[in-house]
C-alpha positions in Angstrom: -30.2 1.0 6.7 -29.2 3.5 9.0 -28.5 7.1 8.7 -24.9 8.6 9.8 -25.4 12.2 11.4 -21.8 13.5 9.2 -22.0 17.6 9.8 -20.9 18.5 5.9 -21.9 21.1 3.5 -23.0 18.7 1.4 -22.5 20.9 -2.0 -19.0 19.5 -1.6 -20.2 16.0 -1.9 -22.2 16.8 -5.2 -21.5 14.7 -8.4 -21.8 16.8 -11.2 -19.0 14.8 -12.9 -16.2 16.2 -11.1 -15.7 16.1 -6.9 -14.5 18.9 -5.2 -11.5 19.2 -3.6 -11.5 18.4 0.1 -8.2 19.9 1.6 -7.2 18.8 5.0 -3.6 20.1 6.3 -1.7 17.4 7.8 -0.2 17.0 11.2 3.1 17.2 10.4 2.9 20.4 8.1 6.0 20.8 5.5 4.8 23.8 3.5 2.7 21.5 0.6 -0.6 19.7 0.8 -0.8 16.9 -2.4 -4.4 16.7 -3.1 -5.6 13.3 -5.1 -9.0 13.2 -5.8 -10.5 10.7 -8.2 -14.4 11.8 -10.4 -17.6 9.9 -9.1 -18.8 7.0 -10.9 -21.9 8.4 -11.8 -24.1 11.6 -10.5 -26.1 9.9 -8.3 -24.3 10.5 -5.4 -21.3 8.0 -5.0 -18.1 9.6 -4.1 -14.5 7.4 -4.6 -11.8 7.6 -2.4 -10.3 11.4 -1.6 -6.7 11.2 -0.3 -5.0 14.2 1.2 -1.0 13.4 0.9 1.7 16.5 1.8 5.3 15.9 0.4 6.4 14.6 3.6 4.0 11.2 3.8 5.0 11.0 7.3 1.8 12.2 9.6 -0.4 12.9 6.9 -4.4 12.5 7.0 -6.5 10.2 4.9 -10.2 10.8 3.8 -12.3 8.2 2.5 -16.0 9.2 1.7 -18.2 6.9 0.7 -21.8 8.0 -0.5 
């Protein structure tokens, strides 16, 4: 087991049944962000996959946290 230094407020990484929404703009900018964010298993800290698409899929950034 190791411990990853990851510089986050960690009150966005709570599970209290719903995640937060974690916005990143993408590179290629075309007005909208999509935000797809799917609830935590349970609340003891395990976070699914968050996906940031913008209507334009082209140059967009992809988040996956895993906790």
């Amino acid at each position: 087991m190791y411990k990853k230094e990851i510089r986050y407020d960690y009150d966005m990484f709570k599970c209290v049944g719903y995640n937060r929404v974690i916005v990143n703009k993408c590179r290629n900018s075309v007005g909208y962000n999509r935000v797809i964010v799917n609830k935590c298993r349970n609340s003891v800290g395990y976070n699914r996959v968050i996906v940031n698409k913008c209507r334009n899929s082209v140059g967009c950034d992809r988040i996956i946290v895993n906790y």
